[in-house]
Residue frames as qw, qx, qy, qz and C-alpha x, y, z in Angstrom:
[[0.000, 0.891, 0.455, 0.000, 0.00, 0.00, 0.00],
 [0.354, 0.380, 0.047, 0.854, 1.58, 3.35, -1.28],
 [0.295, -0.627, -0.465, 0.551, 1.72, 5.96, 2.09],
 [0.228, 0.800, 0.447, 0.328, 0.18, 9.00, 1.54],
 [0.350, 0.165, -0.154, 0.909, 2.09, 12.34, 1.56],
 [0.290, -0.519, -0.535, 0.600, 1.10, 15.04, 3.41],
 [0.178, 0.879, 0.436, 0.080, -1.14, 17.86, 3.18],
 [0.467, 0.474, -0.101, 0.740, 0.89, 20.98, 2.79],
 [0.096, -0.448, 0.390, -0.799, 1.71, 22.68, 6.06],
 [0.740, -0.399, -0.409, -0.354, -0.03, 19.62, 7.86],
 [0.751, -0.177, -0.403, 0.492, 2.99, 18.70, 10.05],
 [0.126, 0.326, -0.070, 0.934, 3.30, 22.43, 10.80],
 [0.534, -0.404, -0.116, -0.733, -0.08, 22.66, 11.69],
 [0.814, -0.469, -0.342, 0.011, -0.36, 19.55, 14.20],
 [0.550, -0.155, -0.567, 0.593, 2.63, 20.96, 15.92],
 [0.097, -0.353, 0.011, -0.931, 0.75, 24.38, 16.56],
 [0.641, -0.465, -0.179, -0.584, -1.89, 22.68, 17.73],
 [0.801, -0.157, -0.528, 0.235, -0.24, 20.21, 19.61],
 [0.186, 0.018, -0.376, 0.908, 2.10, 23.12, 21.82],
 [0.536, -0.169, 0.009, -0.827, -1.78, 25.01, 22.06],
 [0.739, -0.329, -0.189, -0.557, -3.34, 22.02, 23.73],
 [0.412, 0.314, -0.732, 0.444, -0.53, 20.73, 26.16],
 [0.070, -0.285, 0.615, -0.732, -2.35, 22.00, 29.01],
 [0.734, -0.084, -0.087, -0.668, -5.76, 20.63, 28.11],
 [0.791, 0.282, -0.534, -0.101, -4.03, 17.61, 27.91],
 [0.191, 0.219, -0.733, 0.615, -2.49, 17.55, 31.29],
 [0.540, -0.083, 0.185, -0.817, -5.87, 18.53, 32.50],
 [0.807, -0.142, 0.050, -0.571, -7.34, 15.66, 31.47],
 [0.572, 0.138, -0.783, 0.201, -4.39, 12.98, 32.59],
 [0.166, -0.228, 0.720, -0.634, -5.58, 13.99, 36.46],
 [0.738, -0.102, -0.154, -0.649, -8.86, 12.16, 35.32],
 [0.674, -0.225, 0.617, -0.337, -9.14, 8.73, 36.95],
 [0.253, 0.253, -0.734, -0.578, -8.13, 6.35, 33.83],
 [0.101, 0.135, 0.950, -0.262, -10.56, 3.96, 35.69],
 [0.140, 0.569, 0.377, -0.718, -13.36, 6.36, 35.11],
 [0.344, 0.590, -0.430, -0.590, -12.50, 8.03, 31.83],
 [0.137, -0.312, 0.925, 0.167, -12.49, 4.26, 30.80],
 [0.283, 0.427, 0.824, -0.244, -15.66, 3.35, 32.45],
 [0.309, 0.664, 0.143, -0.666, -17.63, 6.59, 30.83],
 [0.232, 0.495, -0.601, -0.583, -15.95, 5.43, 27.39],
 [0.011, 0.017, 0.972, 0.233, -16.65, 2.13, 27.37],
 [0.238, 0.597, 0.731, -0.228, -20.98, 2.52, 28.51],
 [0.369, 0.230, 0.390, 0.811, -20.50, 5.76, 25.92],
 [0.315, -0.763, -0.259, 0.502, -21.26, 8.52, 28.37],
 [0.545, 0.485, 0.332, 0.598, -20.79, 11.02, 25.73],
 [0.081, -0.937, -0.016, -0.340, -22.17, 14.13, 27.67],
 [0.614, -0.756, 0.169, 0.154, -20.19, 13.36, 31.05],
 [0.698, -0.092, 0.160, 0.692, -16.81, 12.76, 28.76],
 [0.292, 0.704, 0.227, 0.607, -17.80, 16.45, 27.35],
 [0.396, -0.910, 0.092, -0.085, -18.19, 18.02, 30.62],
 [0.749, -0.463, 0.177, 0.440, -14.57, 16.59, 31.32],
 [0.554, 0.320, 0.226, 0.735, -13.62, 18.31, 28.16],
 [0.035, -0.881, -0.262, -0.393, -15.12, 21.39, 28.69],
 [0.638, -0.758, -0.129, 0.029, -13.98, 21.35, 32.25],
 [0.679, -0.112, 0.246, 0.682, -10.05, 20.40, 31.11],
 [0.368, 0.575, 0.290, 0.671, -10.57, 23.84, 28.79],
 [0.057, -0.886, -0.301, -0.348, -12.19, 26.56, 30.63],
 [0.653, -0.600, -0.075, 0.455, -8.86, 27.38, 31.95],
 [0.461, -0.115, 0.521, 0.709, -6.49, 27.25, 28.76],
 [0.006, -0.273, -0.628, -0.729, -9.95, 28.55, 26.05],
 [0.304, -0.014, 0.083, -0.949, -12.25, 30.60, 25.64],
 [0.701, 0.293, 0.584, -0.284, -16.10, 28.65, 26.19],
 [0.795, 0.485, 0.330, -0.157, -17.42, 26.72, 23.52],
 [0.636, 0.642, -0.333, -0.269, -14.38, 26.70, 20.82],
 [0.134, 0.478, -0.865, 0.070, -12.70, 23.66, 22.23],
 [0.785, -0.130, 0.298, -0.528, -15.23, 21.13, 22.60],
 [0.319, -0.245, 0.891, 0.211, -15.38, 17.10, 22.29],
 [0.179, 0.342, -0.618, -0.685, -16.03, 15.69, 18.97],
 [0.743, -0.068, 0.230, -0.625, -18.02, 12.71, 20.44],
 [0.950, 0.109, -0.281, 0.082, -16.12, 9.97, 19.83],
 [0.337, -0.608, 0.715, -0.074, -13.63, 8.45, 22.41],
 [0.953, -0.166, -0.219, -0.128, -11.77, 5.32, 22.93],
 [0.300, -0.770, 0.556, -0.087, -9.27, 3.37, 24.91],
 [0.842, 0.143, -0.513, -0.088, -6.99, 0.63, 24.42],
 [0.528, -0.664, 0.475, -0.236, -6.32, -1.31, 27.26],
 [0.871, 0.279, -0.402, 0.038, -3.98, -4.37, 26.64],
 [0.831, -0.555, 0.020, 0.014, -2.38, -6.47, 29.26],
 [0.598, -0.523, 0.156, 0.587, 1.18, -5.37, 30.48],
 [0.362, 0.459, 0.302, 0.753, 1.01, -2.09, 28.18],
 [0.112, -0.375, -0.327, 0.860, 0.23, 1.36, 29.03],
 [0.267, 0.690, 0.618, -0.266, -3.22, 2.67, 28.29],
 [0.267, 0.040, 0.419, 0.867, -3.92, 4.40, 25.30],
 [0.221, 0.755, 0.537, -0.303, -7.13, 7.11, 25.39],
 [0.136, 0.200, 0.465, 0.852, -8.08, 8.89, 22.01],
 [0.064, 0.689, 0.514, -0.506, -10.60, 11.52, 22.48],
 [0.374, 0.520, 0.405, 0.653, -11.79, 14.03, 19.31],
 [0.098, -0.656, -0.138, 0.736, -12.07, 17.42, 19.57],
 [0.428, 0.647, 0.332, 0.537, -12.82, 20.55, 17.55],
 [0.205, -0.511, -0.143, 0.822, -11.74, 23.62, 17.62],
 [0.181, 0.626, 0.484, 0.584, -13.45, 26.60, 15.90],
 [0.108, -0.780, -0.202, 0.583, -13.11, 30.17, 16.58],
 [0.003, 0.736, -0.053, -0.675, -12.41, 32.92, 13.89],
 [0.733, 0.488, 0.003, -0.474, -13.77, 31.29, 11.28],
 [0.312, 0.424, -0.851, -0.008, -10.92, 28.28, 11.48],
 [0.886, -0.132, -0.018, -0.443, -12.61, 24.86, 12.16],
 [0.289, 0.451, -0.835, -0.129, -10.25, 21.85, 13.07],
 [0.882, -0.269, 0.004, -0.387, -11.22, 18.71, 13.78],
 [0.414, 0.549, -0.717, 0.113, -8.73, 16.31, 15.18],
 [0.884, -0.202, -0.418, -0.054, -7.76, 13.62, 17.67],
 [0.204, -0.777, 0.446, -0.393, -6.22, 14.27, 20.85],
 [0.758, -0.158, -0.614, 0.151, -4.06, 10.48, 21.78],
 [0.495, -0.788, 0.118, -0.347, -3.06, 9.93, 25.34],
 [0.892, -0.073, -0.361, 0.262, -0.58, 7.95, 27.19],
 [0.663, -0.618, -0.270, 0.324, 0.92, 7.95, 30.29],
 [0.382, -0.425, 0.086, 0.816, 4.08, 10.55, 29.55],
 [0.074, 0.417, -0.124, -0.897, 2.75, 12.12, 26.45],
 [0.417, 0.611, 0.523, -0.423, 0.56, 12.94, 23.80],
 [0.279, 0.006, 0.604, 0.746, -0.21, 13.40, 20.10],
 [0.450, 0.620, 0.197, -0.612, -2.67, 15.39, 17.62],
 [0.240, 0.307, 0.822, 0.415, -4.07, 13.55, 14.52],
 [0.415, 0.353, 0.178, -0.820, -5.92, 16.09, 12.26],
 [0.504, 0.534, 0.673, -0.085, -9.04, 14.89, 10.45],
 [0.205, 0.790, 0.386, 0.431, -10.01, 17.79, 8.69],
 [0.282, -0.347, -0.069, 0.892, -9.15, 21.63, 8.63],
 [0.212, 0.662, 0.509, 0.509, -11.56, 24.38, 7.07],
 [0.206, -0.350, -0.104, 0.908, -11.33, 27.97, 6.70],
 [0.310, 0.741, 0.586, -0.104, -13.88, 30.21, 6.32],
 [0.147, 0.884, -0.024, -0.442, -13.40, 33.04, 3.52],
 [0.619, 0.730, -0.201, -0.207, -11.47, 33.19, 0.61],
 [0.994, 0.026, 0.018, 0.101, -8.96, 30.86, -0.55],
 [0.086, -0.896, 0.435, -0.024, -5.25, 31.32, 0.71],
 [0.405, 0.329, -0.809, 0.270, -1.67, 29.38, 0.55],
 [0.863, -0.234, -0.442, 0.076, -1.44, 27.14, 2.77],
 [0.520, -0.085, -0.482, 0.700, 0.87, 28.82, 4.66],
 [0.205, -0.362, -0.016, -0.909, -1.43, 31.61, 5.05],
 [0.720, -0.252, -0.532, -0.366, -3.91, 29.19, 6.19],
 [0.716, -0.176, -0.538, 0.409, -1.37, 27.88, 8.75],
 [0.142, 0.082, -0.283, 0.945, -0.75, 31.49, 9.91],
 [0.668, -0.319, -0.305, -0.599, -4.60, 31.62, 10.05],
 [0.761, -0.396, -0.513, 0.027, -4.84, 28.83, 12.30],
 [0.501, -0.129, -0.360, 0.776, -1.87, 30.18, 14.86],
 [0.013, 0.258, -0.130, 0.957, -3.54, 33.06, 15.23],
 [0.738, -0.271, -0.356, -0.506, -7.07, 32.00, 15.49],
 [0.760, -0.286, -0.580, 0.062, -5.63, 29.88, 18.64],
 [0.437, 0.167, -0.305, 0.830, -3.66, 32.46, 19.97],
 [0.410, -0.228, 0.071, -0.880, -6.99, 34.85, 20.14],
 [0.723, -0.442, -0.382, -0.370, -8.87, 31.58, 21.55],
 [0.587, -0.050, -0.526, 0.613, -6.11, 31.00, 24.54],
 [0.190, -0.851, 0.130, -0.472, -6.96, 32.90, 27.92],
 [0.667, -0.699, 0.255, -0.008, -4.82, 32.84, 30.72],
 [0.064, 0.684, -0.723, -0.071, -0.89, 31.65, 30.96],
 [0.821, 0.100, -0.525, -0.200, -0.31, 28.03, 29.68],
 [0.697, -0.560, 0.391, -0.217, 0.60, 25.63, 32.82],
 [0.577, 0.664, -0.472, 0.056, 3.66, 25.15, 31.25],
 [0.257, -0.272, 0.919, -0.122, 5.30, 22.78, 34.54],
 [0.674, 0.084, 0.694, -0.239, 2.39, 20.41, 34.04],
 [0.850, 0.526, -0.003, -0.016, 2.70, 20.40, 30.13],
 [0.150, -0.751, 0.639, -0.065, 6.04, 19.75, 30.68],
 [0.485, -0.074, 0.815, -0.309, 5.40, 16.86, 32.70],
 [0.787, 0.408, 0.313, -0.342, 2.06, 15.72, 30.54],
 [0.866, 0.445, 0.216, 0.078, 4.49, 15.86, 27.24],
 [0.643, -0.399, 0.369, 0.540, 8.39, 15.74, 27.71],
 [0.496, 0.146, 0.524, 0.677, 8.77, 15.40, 23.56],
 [0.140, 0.404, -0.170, -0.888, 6.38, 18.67, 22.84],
 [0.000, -0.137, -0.868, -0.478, 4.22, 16.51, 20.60],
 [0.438, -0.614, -0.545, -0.367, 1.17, 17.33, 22.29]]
């Protein structure tokens, strides 16, 4: 099977978002994996939003970081737990949609989809579009010891 190349300015773009959603991501490692497990597996969709919401309304403004409705976890005997949660983000007329993985020391961001609303620009405009658009959804300072901690490599 012939691997598909990247979108232009995709790897750019997941690390923007990734550094912009370190802290959300710490936020939601203090969840109980026991919990966050249970809520996934009986598919407790609102109560795993409120835990998004809740992990946000530190790092984002309300309502442009929200969950996508679809978790899951892999649990596999003498491995470390793996929890995928979607998200979107959408504020100044930039929409992403993406996957937020977990694991114990750190974290990644799989985008889905990316859409911008107005006229068509480069890609790298686009990307500079998005960085900004996260920059004006971000309130408060980022809890930069605990993303630290949450994701040593910066990936997320």
């Amino acid at each position: 099977m012939k691997k598909r190349k990247p979108k232009p300015g995709l790897l750019d773009r997941e690390k923007i978002l990734g550094d912009a959603v370190k802290s959300v991501a710490a936020e939601l490692r203090l969840v109980d994996l026991s919990i966050l497990a249970r809520m996934i597996h009986l598919e407790q969709h609102a109560n795993i939003a409120d835990l998004v919401a809740s992990s946000c309304e530190l790092f984002f403004r309300e309502g442009t970081l929200t969950y996508g409705s679809r978790a899951q976890i892999d649990l596999k005997w003498g491995e470390a737990p793996v929890v995928v949660i979607d998200l979107e983000f959408s504020h100044r007329g930039v929409n992403v949609f993406f996957s937020l993985e977990l694991r114990p020391l750190n974290a990644a961001i799989d985008i889905h989809a990316v859409t911008f609303n107005g006229p068509s620009r480069s890609p790298d405009e686009n990307t500079q579009a998005m960085a900004q658009a996260l920059d004006d959804a971000r309130i408060g300072a980022p809890n930069l010891l605990a993303a630290r901690v949450a994701a040593p490599d910066a990936t997320a």
